[in-house]
C-alpha positions as CSV (number, residue, x, y, z in Angstrom):
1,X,97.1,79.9,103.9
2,X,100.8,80.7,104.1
3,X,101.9,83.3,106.0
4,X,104.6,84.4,103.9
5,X,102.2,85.5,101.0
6,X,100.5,88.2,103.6
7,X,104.1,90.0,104.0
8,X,104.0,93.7,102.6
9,X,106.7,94.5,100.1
10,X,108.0,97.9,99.4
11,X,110.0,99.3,96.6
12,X,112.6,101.8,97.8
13,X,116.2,103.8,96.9
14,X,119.1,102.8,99.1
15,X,120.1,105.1,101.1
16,X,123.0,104.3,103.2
17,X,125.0,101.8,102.8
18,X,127.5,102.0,105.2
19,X,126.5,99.4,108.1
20,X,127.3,95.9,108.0
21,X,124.6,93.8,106.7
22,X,122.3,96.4,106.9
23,X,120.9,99.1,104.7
24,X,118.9,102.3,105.2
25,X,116.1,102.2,102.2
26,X,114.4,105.5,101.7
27,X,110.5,104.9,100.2
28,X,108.6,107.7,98.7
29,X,104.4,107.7,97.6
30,X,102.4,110.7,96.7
31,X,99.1,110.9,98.3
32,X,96.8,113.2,98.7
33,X,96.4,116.4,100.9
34,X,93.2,115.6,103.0
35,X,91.7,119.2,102.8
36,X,93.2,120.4,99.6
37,X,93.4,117.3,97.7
38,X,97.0,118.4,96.3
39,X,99.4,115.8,95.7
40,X,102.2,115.9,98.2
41,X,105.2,113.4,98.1
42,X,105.7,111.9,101.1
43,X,108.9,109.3,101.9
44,X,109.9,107.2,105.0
45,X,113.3,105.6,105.9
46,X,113.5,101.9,106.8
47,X,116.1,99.8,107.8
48,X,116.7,96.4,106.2
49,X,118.9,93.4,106.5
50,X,121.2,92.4,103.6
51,X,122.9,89.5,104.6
52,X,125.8,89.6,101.6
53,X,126.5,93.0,101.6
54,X,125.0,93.6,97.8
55,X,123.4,96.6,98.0
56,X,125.1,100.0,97.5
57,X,123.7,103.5,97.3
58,X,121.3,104.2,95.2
59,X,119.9,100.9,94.0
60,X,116.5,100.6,93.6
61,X,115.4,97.6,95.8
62,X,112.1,95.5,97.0
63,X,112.0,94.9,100.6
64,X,109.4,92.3,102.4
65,X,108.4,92.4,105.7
66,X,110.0,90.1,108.8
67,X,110.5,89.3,112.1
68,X,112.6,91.9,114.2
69,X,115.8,91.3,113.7
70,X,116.8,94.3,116.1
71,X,116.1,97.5,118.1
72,X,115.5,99.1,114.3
73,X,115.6,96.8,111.6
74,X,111.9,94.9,110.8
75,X,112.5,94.4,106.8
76,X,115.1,92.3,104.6
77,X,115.7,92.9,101.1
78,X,114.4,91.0,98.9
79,X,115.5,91.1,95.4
80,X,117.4,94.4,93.6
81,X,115.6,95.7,90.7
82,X,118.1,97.8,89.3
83,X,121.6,98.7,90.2
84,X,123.0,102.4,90.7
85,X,124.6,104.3,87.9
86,X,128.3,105.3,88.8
């Protein structure tokens, strides 16, 4: 098997944009409360590596998972799904 096809992929918002070649992407999931079973939205910030520079803030983007690439940054993006309304 190839081990590129095992590599978890997230869909997140941009949301910084002001390193070079790097991007903070903010992901957010609902899951449930364990005792109360309520529905709490829960997100997590992760950085990624964007080698061009072609993500801005607030584009909705997939990111996949790779080797570190330094103290922080684990992810690069992979595609951009849709681009932020100005």
């Amino acid at each position: 098997m190839d081990n590129k096809n095992k590599r978890r992929q997230l869909i997140g918002t941009v949301y910084s944009d002001k390193m070079d070649k790097t991007i903070i992407v903010k992901v957010q999931k609902k899951e449930p409360h364990p005792i109360y079973r309520k529905y709490i939205n829960k997100s997590k910030k992760y950085y990624a590596q964007d080698t061009k520079n072609l993500c801005s803030k607030g584009d909705i983007v997939v990111i996949e998972e790779s080797k570190p690439l330094s103290k922080l940054k684990r992810w690069t993006v992979k595609k951009i799904q849709q681009k932020a309304v100005n």
